[in-house]
C-alpha positions in Angstrom: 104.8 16.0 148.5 101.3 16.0 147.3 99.0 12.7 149.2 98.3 10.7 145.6 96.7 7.4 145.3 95.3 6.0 142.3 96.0 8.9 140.7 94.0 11.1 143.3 96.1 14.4 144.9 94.3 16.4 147.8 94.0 19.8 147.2 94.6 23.1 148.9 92.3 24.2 151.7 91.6 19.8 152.5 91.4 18.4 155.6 88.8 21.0 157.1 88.1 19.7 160.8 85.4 21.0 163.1 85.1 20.2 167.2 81.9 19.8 168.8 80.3 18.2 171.9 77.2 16.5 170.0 79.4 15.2 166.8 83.1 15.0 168.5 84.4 15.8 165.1 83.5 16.1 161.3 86.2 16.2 159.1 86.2 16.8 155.1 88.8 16.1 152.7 88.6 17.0 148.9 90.4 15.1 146.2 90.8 15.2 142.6 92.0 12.3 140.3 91.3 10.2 136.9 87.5 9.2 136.4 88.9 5.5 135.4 90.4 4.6 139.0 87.0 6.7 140.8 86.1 3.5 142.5 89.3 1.8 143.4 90.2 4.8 144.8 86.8 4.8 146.7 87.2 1.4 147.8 90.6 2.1 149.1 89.6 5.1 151.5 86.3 4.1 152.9 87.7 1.5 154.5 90.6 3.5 156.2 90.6 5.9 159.2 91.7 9.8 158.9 95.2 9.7 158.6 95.4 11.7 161.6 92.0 11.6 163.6 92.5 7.7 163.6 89.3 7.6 165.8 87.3 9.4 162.5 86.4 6.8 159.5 84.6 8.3 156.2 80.7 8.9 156.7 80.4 10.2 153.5 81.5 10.3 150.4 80.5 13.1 147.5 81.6 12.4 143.6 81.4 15.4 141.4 82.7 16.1 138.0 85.7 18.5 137.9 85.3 21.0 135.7 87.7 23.3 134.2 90.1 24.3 131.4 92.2 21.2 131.4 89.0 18.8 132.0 86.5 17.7 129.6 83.0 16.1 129.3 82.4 12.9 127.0 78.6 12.2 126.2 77.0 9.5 126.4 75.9 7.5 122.7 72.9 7.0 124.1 71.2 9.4 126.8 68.9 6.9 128.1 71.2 4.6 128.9 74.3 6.4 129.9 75.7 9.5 131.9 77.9 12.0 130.8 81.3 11.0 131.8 84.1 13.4 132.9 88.0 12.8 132.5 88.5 14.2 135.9 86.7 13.6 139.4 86.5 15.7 142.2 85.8 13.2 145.7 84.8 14.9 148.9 85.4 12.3 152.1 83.6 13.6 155.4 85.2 11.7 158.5 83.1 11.2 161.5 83.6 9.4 164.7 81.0 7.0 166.4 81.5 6.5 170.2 80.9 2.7 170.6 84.2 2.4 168.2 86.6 4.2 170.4 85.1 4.7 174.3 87.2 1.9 176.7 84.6 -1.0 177.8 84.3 -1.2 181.2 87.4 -2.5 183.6 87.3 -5.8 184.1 85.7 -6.7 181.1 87.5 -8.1 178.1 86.9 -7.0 174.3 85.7 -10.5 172.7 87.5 -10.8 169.0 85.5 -9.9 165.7 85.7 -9.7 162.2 88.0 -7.5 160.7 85.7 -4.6 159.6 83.2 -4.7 162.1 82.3 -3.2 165.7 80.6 -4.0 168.7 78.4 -1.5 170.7 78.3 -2.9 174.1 75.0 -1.9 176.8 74.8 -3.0 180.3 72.0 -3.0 182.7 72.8 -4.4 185.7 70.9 -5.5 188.4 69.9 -8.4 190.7 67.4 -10.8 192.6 66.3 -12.1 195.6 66.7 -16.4 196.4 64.5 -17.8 199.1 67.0 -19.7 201.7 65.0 -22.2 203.4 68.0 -22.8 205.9 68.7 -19.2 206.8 69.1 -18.5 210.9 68.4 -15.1 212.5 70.7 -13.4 215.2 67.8 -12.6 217.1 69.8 -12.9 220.5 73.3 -12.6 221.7 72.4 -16.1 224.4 70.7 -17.5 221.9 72.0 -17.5 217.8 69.5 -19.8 216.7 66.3 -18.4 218.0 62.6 -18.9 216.0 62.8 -16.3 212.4 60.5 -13.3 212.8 56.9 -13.7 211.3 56.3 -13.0 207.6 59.1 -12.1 204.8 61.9 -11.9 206.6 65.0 -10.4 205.3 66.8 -12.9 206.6 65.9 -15.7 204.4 66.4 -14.0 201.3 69.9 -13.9 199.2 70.7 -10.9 197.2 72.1 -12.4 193.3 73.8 -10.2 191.5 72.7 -10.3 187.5 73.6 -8.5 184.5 71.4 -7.9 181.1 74.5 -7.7 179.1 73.5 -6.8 175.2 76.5 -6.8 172.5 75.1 -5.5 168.8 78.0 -6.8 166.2 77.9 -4.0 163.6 78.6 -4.4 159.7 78.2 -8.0 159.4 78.0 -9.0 155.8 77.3 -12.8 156.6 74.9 -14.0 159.6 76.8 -16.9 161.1 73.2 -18.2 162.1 74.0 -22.2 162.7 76.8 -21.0 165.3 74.2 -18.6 167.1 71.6 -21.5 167.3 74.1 -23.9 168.6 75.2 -21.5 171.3 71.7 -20.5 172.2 70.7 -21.3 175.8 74.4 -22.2 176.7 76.3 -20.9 179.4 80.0 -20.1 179.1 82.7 -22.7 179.2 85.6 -20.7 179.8 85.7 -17.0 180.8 84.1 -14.6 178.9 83.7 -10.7 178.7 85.9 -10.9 181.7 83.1 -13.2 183.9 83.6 -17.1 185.3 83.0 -19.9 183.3 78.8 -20.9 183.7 78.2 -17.3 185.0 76.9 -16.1 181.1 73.9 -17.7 179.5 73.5 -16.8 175.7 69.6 -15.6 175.8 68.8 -14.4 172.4 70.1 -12.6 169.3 68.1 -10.1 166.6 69.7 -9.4 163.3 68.7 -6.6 161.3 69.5 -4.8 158.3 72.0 -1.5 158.3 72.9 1.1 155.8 76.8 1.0 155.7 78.9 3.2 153.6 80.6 0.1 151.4 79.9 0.9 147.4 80.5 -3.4 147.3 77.9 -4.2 150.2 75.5 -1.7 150.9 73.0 -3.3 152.9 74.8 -5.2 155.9 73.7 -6.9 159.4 73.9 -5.4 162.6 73.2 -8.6 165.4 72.0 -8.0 168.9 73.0 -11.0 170.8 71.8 -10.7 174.8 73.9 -12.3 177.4 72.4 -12.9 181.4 75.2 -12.8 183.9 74.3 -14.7 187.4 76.7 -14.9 189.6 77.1 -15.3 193.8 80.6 -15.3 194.6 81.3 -17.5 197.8 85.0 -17.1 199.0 86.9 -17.7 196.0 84.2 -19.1 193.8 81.6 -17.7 191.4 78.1 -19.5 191.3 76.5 -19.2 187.9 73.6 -20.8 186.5 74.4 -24.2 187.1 74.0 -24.1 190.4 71.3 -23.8 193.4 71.1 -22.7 197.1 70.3 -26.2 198.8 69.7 -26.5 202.5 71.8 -29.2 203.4 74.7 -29.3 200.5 74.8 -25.6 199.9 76.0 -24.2 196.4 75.1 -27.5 194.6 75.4 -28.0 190.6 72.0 -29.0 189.0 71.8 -31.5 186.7 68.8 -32.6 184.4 67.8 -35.9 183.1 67.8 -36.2 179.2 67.6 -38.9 176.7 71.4 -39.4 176.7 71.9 -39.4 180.6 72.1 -37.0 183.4 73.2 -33.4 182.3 74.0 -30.1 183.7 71.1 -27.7 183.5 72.1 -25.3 181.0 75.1 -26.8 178.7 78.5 -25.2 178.9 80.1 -24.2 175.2 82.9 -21.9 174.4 81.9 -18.3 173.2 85.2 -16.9 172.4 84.9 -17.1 169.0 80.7 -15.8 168.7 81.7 -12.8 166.7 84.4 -13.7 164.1 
């Protein structure tokens, strides 16, 4: 039975797919239907994945007027103002896959939740840096553990800290939540968070800017880089983030600022889960 919705049937020879390494795939499907319902039928299938190919979602879409015996053309009154209108349509839907939409994140780290009809493209750079520990001791002898540090920078006294530049860009946003990104900015995580320990993520910046997206109701849309820093020194069963410092007496010890409302931590926890929806 023919595929018919809103009046549109695909036709013989649809559903062409072609395999590549550079595109993955490009699919095209050609339908014919009634002029009247063109864009609720549009509407309905840009929106939707190949029926198939769920990975592929429309990249294109090309409207042309059906001609034939059984289809005619109505002019416009007045050719200024108006096109010539067809009875029948003739919609050609190319399907396309983008990576960031279907490649796994990396293990360990969790998928935060998002608007329906958006995406995330995640990047990761990670990387580290070097504390100075004013209380480090060198192995210099078997009789003696606690003999004098060896002249200059030392390896001994400094601490390797693993960090993250963790970027998240939140594709086909048609509303910039921008109070609840300047509320979370300079904040740290209060609960886990693309899989790392509460106070290991500080929210460092975000960048909106416009897209193209293939939506005949919104255009123009928002694609928003927010950057993430991950800090984090795991100690037995604990993970250090960025409320805490190396001290030489105390060890890991949680920093806390004074503020015009009292004593604070240094960078104030909030709950990210919900940053994208």
């Amino acid at each position: 039975m023919a595929n018919t919705v809103f009046g549109y049937v695909e036709t013989s020879g649809s559903n062409v797919a072609t395999f590549d390494a550079s595109s993955i795939v490009d699919i095209e499907r050609t339908f014919i239907g009634p002029a009247a319902t063109l864009w609720s039928f549009i509407r309905y299938m840009v929106r939707r994945p190949h029926p198939v190919a769920r990975y592929a979602y429309p990249t294109s879409i090309r409207v042309s007027p059906a001609v034939g015996e059984s289809t005619r053309s109505v002019p416009p009154r007045d050719p200024a103002a108006a096109v010539i209108a067809y009875d029948v349509a003739q919609v050609t839907i190319r399907y396309g896959m983008t990576a960031s939409q279907v490649a796994y994140w990396p293990e360990g780290m969790d998928v935060p939740r998002r608007r329906k009809g958006t995406w995330l493209e995640l990047k990761i750079d990670a990387g580290g840096e070097f504390l100075t520990i004013e209380n480090a001791t060198w192995d210099g002898s078997q009789d003696d553990p606690f003999s004098p540090l060896p002249p200059g920078e030392s390896p001994v006294r400094r601490l390797y800290v693993a960090q993250q530049q963790i970027a998240i860009t939140w594709h086909g946003v048609t509303v910039v939540p921008q109070k609840r990104f300047e509320d979370l900015l300079g904040t740290v995580n209060s609960t886990a968070f693309l899989g790392k320990p509460a106070q290991t993520l500080l929210f460092e910046s975000y960048a909106p800017q416009m897209e193209v997206a293939l939506d005949p109701d919104f255009p123009v849309k928002w694609a928003i880089t927010c950057n993430f820093l991950y800090r984090g020194v795991k100690s037995g069963d604990k993970t250090y983030g960025w409320n805490h410092e190396l001290k030489p007496q105390s060890g890991w010890t949680e920093v806390y600022v004074k503020t015009d409302s009292g004593w604070a931590l240094r960078y104030t926890p909030k709950d990210f889960t919900n940053i994208f929806l």
